[in-house]
C-alpha positions in Angstrom: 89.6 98.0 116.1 87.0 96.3 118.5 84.1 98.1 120.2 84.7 98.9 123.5 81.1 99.6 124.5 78.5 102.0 124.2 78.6 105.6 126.8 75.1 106.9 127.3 75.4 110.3 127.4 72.8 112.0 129.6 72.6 115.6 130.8 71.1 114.9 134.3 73.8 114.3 135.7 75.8 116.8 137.4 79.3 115.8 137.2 79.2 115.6 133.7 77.6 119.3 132.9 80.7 121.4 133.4 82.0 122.9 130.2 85.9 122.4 130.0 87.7 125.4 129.2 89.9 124.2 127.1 87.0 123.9 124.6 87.6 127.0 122.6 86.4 130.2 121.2 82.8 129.7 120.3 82.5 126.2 121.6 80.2 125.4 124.3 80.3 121.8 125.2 77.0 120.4 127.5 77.0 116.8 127.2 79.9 114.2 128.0 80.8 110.6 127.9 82.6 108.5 130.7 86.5 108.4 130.9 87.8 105.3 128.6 91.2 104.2 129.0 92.8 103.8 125.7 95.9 102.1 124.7 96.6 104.4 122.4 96.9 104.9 118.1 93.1 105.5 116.7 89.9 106.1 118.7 86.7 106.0 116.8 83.3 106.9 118.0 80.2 106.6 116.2 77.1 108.4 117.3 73.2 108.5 117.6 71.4 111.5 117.7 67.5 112.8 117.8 69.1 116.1 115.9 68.5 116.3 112.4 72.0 118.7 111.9 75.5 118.6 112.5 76.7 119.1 115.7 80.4 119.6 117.0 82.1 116.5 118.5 85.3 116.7 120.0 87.6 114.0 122.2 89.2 115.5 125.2 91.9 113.6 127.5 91.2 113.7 131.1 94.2 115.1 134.0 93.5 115.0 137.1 92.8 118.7 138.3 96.0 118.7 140.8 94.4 122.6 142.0 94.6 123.5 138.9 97.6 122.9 137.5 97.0 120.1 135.1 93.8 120.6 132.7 92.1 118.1 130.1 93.4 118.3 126.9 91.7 118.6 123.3 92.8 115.8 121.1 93.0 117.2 117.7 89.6 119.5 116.1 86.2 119.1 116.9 84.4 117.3 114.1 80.9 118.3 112.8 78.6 115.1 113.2 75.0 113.8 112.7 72.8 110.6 113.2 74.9 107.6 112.2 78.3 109.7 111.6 81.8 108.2 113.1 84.9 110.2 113.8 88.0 108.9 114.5 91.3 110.9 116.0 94.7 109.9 117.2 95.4 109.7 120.4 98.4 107.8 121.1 100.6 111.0 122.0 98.2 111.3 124.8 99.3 108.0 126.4 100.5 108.4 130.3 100.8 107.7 133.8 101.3 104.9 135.4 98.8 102.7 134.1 100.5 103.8 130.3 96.8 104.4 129.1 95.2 107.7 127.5 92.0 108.5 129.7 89.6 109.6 126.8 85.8 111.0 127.4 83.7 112.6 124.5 82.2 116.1 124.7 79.8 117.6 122.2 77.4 121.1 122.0 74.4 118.8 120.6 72.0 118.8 123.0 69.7 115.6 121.5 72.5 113.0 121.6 71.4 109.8 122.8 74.5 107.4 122.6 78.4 107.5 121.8 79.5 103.7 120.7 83.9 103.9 120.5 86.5 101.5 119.6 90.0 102.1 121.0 
């Protein structure tokens, strides 16, 4: 795997505060990455946090809304991370569309993140 880069995760702005409902019971996501578009097989992100607990961490794929016929989709669980934890899921069954790519963002309920660094 090779980094891809580094998404700065910020709450100000407002396209990236909604909470997708695919999330799950008792899951309230606040804070997201950009989309990445992944080749497929293993995504890993690594993160950097001011919290000094675990916080959930999940990887969603990105649909277009299409009126609301096509949602995002949860890759795999949510995975409980801190300051300097990676995670890594599978995500080559979410490989589509035309440009054969999975569109990947990064949601998570901690509220202190700073940074999301992720290799495709």
């Amino acid at each position: 795997m090779n980094i891809l880069g580094t998404a700065v995760i910020v709450a100000a702005l407002p396209l990236l505060a909604a909470s997708p409902a695919s999330a799950g019971a008792g899951e309230n996501w606040y804070y997201y990455s950009y989309t990445v578009n992944s080749g497929g097989s293993d995504f890993k992100i690594c993160v950097t946090t001011g919290s000094s607990s675990d916080h959930l961490y999940g990887l969603f794929e990105y649909d277009p809304d299409d009126n609301g016929l096509n949602s995002d989709e949860k890759i795999g669980s949510s995975k409980p991370l801190s300051n300097g934890d990676c995670a890594t899921w599978s995500v080559g069954a979410y490989v589509d569309g035309d440009n054969n790519r999975a569109e990947i963002y990064v949601a998570t309920e901690d509220n202190k993140v700073q940074s999301v660094k992720y290799w495709d």
